[in-house]
LUMLO-856824 format. One record per residue (C-alpha): residue in one letter; z negated, y, x negated. Coordinates in steps of 0.001 Angstrom, whole numbers, plus 500000, padded with zeros to 6 digits. Each point is the difference from the previous one (the first is absolute). Layout:
REM LUMLO-856824
aZYX;...
//
This chain:
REM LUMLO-856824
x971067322906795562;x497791497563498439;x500293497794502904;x504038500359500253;x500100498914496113;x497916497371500535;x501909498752503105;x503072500157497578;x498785497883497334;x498514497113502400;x503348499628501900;x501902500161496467;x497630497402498754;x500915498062503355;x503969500701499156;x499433498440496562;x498060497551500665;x501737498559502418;x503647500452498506;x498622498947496506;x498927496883501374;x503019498863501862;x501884500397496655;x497453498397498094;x500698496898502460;x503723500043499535;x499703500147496678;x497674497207498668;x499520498649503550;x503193499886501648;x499774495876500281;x496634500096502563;x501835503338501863;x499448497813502960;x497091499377499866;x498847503343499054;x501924501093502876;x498178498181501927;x496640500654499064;x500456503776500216;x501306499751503683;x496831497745501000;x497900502674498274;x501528502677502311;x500053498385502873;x496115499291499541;x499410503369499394;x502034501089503253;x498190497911501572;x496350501154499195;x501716503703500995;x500977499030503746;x496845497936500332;x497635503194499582;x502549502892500823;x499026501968503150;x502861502420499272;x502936497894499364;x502193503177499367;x497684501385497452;x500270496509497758;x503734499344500187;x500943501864496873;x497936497910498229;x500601496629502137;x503604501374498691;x499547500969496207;x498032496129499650;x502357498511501063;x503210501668498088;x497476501196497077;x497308497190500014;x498422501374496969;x500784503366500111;x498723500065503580;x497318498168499515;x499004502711497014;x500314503020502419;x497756497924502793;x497319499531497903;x500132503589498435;x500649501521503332;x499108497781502920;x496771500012502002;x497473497976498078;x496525501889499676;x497926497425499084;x499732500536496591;x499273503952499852;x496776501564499151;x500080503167501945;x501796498163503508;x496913497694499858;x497601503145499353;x501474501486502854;x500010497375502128;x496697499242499247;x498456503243500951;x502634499951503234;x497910497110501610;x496524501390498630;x500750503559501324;x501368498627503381;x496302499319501421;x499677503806500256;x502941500382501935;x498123499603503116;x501772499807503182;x498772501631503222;x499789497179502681;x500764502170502723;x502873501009498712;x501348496751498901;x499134498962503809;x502289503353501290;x502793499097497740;x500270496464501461;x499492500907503461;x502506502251499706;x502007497206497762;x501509502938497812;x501233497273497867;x501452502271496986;x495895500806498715;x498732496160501434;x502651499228497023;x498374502240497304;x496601499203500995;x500406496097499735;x501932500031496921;x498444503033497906;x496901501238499453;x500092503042501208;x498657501137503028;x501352502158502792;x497810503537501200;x500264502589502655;x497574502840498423;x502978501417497938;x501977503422499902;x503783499822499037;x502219502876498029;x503363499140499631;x501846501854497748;x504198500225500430;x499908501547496143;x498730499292496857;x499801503863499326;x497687500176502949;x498302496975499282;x498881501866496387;x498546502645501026;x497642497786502306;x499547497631497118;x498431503110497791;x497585501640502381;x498193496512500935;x500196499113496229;x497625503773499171;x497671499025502784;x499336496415498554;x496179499927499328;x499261495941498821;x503289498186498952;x503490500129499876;x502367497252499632;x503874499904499389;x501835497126499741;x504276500668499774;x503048498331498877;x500651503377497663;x498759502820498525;x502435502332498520;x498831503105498274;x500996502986501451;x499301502525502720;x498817497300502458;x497665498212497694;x498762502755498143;x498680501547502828;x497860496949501447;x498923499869495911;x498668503148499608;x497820498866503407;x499045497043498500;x498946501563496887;x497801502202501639;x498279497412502300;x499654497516496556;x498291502632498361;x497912500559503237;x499274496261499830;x501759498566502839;x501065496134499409;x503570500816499627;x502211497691499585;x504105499649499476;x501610495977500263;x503983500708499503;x502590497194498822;x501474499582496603;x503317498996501286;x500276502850502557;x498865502962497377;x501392498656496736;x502497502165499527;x497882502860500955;x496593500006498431;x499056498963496822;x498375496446498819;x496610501141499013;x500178502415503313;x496613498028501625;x498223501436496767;x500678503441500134;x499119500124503197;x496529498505499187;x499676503122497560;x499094501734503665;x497665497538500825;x502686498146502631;x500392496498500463;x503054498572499788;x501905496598500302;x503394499485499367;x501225497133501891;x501577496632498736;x500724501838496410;x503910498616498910;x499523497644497338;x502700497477498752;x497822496927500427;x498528500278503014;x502411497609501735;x500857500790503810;x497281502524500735;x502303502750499048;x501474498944502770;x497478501528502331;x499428503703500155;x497074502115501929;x502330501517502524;x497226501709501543;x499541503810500862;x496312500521501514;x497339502939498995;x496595499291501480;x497499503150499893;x495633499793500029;x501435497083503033;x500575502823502546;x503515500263499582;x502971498229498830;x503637500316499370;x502922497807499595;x504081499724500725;x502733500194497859;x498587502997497889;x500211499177496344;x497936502421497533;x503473501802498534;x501734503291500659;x503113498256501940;x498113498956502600;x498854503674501038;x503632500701499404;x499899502048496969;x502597498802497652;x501615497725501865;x502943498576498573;x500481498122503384;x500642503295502167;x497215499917502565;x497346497081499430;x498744498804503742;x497005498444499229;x496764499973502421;x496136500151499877;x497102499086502011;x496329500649499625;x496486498342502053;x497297500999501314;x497623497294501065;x499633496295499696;x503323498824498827;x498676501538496449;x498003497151499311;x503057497512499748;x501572501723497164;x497172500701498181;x499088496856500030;x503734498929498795;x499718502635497327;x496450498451498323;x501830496415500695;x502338500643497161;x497881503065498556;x497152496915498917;x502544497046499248;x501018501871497287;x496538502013499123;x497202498483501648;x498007503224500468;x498779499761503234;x496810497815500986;x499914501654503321;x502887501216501478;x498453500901503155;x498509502929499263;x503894501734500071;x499847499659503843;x499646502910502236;x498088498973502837;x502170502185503227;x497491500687502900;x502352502030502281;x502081497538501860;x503800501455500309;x501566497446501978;x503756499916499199;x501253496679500293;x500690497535497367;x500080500728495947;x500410497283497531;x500554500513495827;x501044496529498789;x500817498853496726;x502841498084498780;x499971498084496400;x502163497883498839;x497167496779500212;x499955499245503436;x501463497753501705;x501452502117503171;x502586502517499126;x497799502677502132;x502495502831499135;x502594498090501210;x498173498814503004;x498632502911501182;x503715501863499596;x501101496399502152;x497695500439502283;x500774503503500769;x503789499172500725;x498541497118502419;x497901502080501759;x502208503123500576;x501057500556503730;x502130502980499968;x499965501594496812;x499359499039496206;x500766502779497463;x499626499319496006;x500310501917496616;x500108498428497192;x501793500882496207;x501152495961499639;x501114497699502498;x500844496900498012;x498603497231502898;x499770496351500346;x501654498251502545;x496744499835502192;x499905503816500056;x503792500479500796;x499839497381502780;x497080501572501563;x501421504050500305;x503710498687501015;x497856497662502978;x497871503229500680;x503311501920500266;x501565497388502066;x497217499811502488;x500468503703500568;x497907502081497640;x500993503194498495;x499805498953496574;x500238502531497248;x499773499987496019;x499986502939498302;x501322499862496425;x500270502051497144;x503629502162499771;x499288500874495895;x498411496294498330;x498124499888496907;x501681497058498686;x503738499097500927;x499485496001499606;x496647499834502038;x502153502427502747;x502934497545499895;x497809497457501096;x498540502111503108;x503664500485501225;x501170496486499693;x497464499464502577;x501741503099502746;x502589498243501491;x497984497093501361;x497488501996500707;x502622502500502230;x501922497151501663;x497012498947501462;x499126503475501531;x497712501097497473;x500555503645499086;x499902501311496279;x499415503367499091;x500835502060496513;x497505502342499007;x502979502912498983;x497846502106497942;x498164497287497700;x498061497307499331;x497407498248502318;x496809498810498534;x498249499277503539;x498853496643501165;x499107500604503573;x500579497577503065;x499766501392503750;x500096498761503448;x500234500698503049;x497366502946499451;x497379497361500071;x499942498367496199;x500915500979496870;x499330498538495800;x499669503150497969;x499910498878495489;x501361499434496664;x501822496426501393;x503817500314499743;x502285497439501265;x501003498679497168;x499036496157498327;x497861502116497492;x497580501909502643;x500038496703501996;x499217497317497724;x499372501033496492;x497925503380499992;x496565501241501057;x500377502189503135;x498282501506502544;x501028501100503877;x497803501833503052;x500906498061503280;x499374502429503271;x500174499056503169;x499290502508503178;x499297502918497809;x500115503195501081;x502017501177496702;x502490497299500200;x502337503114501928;x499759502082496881;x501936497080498063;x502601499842503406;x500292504106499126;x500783498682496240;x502311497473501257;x501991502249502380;x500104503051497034;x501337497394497720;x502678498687502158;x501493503800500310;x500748499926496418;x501461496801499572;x503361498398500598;x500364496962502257;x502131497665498425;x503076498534502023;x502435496756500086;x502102501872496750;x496903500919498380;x498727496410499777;x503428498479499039;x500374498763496592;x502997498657497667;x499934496238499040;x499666501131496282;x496607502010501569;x498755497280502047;x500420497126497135;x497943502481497176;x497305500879503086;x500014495897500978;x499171499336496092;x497073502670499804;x498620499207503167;x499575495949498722;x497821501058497222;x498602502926501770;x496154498460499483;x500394499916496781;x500492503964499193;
//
């Protein structure tokens, strides 16, 4: 809420600002109008300029490129509020900081990386040349369809943690969900594990309270709440930890869509049935996200001197194919979420199936399924049938009809809302996270994905896929037809759809 009011009063400040003035200059100014003209046009056009030069994602800019140059300083306002400029911010440089100084234990086996390129499975060449994660073999995969089965799960590895346990989610609601992982927590505080909770301000504001890190240090439990909503703070607010990742003694680990409240173990719903998924590791893999959890656990307490004595060194060698936890943030340069979603589409041969809550795309992602499509791929996106918010959902279904000329298939959940963010193909590769296609999971938040590749468990998310479809509704030619007075108001929020 803080954030929204904020928002508010910087665009209103824009509005004024930029109205004010142009009176101001017809009033006591009107003789050098020309000039002034002038000078404001040169001013936008400089600053479109500087825009194209760096964009990689033309799409992605063009609301501003637009607002500058209709708006000049009303625009330019919301681009330096909102835009992409990190440079100045404490905690981005903390965390990119301990990013490079953690990435020398991120060892890579060479025989692997030899396998991979002899093999030239391009899709993990990409994440091991442009992150620092590495890719492992030694891991055990549990996919689960269900938040409600992915709970239960959750709990019994959380009562056999004997060292550490970390948790790290966009939000923590209190209810039966949370309570019952807090009452575990308690217990293992009091038993002195290093326990310890990293949730975002943004994504639990409306649910906990603003001292809620301190009570929970009353049980001897560190917390962190993320990127804490202040009003001066500039464009940080902007980006949120998206993540959803609980990492236990180093011996197991779970992530997926799973936030820490009761709707997504579908008690309470208001959404009718909330499809969300799981997944949990055994092996290797672990060591990525812990490491990504210390990254920002230290940039913003530096606690840790060695970090690794939170690996679990795996002797028994379970060979089942490729597992690879990477990180997205909003400081890099690539766009890996993006990428590796790209990437996927590229490499499909006969099938690509996705979930996802938000599909509000750039033109590079749109291009890329309708080509996939084209070629001959069975394309399907599975969407929610109930939204959680009707302007975000008008945006996903301005982007159907394209999407179905072009031989891509959409599917309504019927019975709710989908929360999953999983990509498969052709029963050989598959992203499993917290990144949603949307311009917020793929350039402004911290997220995280598992990329698989010839894993055994990869047919238990086909089984999920195949379920799923059963209770959806395909759309057809009617279904994707819009009025002109429908298409204009989905054309306007689309333009300015990176900046909700």
């Amino acid at each position: 809420m803080l954030n929204a009011v904020k928002r508010v009063i910087i665009v209103l400040i824009g509005v004024i600002l930029q109205f004010g003035f142009a009176i101001l200059i017809r009033l006591f100014f009107y003789k050098y109008l020309g000039i002034i003209n002038l000078f404001y046009s040169i001013v936008s056009i400089l600053i479109v300029l500087g825009i194209l030069k760096n964009s990689t994602r033309l799409s992605n800019d063009l609301p501003w490129i637009i607002l500058i140059l209709i708006f000049p300083i009303f625009g330019t306002i919301l681009l330096i509020t909102l835009g992409r400029n990190y440079s100045k911010n404490k905690l981005l440089k903390n965390i990119f900081t301990y990013e490079k100084e953690y990435s020398k234990y991120l060892v890579q086996d060479k025989n692997i990386v030899k396998e991979v390129k002899d093999k030239n499975l391009d899709n993990i060449n990409y994440l091991m040349n442009r992150t620092n994660y590495f890719v492992s073999k030694n891991n055990q995969i549990t996919y689960y369809p269900y938040g409600e089965i992915f709970y239960p799960e959750l709990l019994k590895e959380l009562k056999k943690a004997k060292k550490f346990i970390f948790m790290e989610y966009f939000i923590i609601n209190e209810g039966t969900m949370w309570n019952g992982i807090l009452d575990i927590l308690k217990e293992k505080a009091k038993e002195g594990l290093d326990v310890r909770i990293m949730y975002d301000d943004m994504g639990s504001i409306a649910m906990l309270k603003t001292n809620y890190s301190k009570e929970l240090a009353k049980f001897n439990i560190k917390c962190i709440t993320f990127n804490k909503l202040s009003p001066f703070r500039g464009i940080f607010m902007n980006n949120r930890d998206h993540r959803k990742m609980t990492i236990i003694d180093g011996k197991v680990a779970f992530s997926g869509g799973v936030n820490l409240s009761d709707e997504y173990i579908n008690v309470n719903s208001r959404l009718g049935i909330w499809k969300d998924n799981g997944i949990k590791i055994v092996g290797d893999a672990i060591w990525n996200l812990t490491v990504m959890f210390l990254t920002l656990w230290n940039a913003n307490r530096n606690e840790d001197k060695d970090i690794t004595k939170f690996k679990y060194d795996f002797k028994e060698k379970d060979v089942n194919g490729y597992v690879i936890p990477y990180g997205v943030a909003p400081l890099h340069i690539d766009l890996i979420g993006e990428d590796v979603y790209i990437n996927m589409i590229n490499s499909a041969k006969k099938y690509l199936y996705i979930m996802t809550p938000y599909l509000i795309i750039d033109t590079d992602m749109v291009n890329a399924l309708c080509r996939a499509s084209k070629r001959g791929v069975d394309v399907r996106i599975i969407v929610p049938g109930i939204p959680d918010k009707k302007i975000v959902y008008t945006q996903t279904v301005s982007f159907f009809k394209v999407l179905h000329d072009s031989g891509v298939k959409i599917y309504k959940f019927t019975n709710g809302f989908v929360h999953s963010k999983v990509f498969l193909s052709d029963d050989v590769r598959a992203v499993v996270g917290t990144i949603n296609m949307d311009y917020r999971s793929l350039y402004l938040h911290f997220e995280n994905g598992i990329y698989m590749e010839s894993v055994k468990e990869i047919k238990d998310i086909y089984k999920d896929f195949e379920s799923t479809f059963k209770e959806c509704q395909e759309l057809n030619d009617k279904d994707v037809k819009n009025g002109f007075f429908k298409e204009l108001w989905q054309a306007i929020l689309r333009l300015f759809a990176p900046l909700f």
